[in-house]
GULUMKOL-40908 format. One line per 5 residues: for each residue y, x negated, z negated of N, C-alpha, C. Coordinates in nm, 3 decimals, padded with zeros to 5 digits. Layout:
GULUMKOL-40908
Y X Z Y X Z Y X Z; ...
end
This chain:
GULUMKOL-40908
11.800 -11.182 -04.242 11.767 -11.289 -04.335 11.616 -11.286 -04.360; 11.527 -11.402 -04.341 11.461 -11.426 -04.374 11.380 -11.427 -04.523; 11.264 -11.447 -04.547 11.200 -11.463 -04.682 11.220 -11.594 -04.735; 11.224 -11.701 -04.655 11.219 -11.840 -04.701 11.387 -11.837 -04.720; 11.470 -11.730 -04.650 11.617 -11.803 -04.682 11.651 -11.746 -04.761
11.578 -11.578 -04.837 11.587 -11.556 -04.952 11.557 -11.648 -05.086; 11.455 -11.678 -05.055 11.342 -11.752 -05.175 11.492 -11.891 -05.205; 11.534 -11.949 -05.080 11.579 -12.053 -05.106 11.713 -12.027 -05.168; 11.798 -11.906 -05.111 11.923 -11.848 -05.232 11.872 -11.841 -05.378; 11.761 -11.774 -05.369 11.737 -11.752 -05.511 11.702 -11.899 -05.633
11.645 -11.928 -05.541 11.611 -12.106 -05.579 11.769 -12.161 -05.655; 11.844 -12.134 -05.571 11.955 -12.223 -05.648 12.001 -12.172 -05.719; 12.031 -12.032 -05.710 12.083 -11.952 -05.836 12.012 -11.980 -06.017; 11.880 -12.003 -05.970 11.813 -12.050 -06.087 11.848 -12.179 -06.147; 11.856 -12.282 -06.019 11.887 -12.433 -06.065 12.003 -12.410 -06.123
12.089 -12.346 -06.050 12.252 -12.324 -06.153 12.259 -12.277 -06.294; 12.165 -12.165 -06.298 12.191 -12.125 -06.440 12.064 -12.222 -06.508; 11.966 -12.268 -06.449 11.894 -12.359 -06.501 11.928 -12.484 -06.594; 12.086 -12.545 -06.509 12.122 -12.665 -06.501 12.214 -12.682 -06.654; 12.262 -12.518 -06.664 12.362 -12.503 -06.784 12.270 -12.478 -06.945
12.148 -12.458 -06.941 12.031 -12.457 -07.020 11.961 -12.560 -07.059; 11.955 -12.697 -06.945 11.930 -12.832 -06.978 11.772 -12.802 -06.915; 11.757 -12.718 -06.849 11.584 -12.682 -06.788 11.550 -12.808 -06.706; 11.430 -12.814 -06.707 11.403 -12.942 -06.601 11.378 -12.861 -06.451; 11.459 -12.865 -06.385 11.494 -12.796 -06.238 11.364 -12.837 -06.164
11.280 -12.940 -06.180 11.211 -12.972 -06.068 11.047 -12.869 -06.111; 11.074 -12.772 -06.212 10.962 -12.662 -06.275 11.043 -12.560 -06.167; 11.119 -12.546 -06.100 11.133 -12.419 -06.028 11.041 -12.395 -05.911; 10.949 -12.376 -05.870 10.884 -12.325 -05.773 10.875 -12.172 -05.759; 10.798 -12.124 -05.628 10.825 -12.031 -05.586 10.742 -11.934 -05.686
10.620 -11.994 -05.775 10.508 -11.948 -05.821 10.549 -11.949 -05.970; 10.652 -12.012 -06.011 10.611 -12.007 -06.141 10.720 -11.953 -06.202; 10.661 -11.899 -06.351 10.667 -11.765 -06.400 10.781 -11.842 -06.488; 10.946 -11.766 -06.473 11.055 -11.792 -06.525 11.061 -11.817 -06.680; 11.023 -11.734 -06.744 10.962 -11.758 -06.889 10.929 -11.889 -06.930
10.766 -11.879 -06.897 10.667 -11.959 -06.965 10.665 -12.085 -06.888; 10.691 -12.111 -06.740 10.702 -12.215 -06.657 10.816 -12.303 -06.660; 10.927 -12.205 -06.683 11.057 -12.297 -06.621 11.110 -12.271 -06.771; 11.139 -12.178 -06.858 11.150 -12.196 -06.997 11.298 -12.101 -06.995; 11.332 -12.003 -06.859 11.416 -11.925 -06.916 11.427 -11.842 -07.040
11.530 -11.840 -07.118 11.530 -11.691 -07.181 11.574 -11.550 -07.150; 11.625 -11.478 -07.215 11.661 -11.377 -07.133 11.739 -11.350 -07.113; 11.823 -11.403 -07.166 11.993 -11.378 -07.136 12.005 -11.425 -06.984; 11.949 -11.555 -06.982 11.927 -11.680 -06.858 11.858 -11.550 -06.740; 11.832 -11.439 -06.780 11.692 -11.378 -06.635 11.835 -11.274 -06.636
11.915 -11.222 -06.743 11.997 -11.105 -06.689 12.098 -11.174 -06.585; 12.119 -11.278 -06.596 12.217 -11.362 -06.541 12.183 -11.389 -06.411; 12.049 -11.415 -06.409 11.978 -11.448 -06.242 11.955 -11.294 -06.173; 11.957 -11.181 -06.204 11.921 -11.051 -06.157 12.058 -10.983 -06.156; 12.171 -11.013 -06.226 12.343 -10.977 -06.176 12.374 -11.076 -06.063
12.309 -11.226 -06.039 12.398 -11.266 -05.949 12.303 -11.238 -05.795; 12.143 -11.219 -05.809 12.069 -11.176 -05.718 12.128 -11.035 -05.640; 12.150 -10.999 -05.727 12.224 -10.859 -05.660 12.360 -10.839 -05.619; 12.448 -10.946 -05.707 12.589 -11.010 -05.610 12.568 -11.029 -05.486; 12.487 -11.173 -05.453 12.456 -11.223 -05.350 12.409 -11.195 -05.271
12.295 -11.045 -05.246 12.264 -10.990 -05.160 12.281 -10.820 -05.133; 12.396 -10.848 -05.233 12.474 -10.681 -05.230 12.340 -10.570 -05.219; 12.272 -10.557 -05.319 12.188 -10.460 -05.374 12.173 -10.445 -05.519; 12.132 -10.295 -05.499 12.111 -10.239 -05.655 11.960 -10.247 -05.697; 11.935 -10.319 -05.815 11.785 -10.330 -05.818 11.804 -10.276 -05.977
11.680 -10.124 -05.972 11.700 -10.053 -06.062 11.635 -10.116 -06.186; 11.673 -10.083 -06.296 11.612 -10.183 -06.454 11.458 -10.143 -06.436; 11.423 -09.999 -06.365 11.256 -10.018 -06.344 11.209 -10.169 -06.312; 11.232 -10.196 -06.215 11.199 -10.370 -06.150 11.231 -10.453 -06.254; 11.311 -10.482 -06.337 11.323 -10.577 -06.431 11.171 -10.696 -06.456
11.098 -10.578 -06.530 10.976 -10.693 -06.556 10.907 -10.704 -06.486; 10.937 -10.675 -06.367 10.810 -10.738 -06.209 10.894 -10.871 -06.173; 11.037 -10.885 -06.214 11.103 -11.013 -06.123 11.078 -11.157 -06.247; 10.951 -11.181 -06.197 10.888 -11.276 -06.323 10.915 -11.425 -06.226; 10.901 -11.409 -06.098 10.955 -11.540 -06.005 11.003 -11.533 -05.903
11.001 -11.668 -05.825 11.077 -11.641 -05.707 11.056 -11.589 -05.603; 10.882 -11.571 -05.631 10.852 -11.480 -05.519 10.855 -11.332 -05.498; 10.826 -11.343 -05.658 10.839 -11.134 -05.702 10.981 -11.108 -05.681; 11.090 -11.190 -05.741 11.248 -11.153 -05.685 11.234 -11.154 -05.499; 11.221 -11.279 -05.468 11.234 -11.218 -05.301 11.196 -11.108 -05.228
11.052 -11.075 -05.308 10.986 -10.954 -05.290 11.066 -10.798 -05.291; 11.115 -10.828 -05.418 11.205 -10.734 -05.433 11.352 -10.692 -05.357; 11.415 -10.821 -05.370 11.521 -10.841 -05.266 11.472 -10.749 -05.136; 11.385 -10.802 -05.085 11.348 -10.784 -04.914 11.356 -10.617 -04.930; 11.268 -10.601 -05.018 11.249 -10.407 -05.066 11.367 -10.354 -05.034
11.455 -10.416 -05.129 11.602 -10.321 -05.115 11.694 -10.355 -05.044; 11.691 -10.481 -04.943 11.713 -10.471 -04.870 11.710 -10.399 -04.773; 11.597 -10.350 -04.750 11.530 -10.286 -04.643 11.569 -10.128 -04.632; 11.611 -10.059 -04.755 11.655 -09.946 -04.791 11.822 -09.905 -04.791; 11.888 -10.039 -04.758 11.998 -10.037 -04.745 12.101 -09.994 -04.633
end
């Protein structure tokens, strides 16, 4: 699996839990910061980092928590533990 076909799983996982929050989906880019950009809270980021790790069957330790600020730092991460798997 690729980075772009990561980035793009992760993409929807956001629009989904995005969509149930009333977020304006078209703020999801690869760059911007889940928080302050797209207007997650945090319940909304534990939710995207249990199903990130469903979906690509890895354990991503609570160290990483506050590095997975977007979609690129999650893919980033993904790929990591992927890679260790």
């Amino acid at each position: 699996m690729d980075t772009n076909q990561i980035k793009s799983i992760i993409r929807d996982l956001i629009t989904e839990i995005a969509e149930d929050m009333d977020v304006d989906v078209s703020k999801i880019t690869d760059s911007a910061h889940f928080i302050t950009d797209i207007g997650l809270d945090s319940m909304a980021l534990l939710e995207v980092l249990a199903s990130m790790e469903k979906k690509f069957s890895v354990s991503i330790p609570e160290s990483e928590f506050p590095n997975l600020t977007s979609v690129d730092a999650c893919a980033a991460t993904v790929e990591k533990y992927l890679a260790v798997k």
